[in-house]
N, C-alpha and C positions, 0 to 999 in steps of 0.2 A: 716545614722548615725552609724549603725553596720559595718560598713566598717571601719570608722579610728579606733575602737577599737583596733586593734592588733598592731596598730601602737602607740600608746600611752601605751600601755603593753610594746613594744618593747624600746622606748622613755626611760620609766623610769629606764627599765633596764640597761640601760645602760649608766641613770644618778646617780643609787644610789650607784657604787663604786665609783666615781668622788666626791661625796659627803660624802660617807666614807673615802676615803683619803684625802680630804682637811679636815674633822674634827682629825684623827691621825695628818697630820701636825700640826695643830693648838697645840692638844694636847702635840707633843714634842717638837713646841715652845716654849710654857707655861712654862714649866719642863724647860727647857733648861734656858729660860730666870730668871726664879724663882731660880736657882739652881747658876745663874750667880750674883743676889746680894744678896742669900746668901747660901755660900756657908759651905758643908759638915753637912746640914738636910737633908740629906737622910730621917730619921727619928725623927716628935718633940720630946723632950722628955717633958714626963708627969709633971705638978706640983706637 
């Protein structure tokens, strides 16, 4: 069992940027798409 350890350390490392850039994609989907119906909110303005 202390054997696949380092492999599963290893594993994840080199899952969690995969997983960090697919959430930025998403993120300037989001943005992108949100910014596409409607447009020029950069910023809400306040009531």
């Amino acid at each position: 069992m202390a054997q696949n350890q380092p492999n599963y350390f290893v594993q994840y490392l080199s899952l969690a940027p995969v997983l960090l850039f697919a959430k930025l994609i998403f993120t300037a989907v989001l943005l992108i798409v949100f910014n596409y119906f409607f447009p020029d909110l950069l910023f809400h303005p306040l009531p």
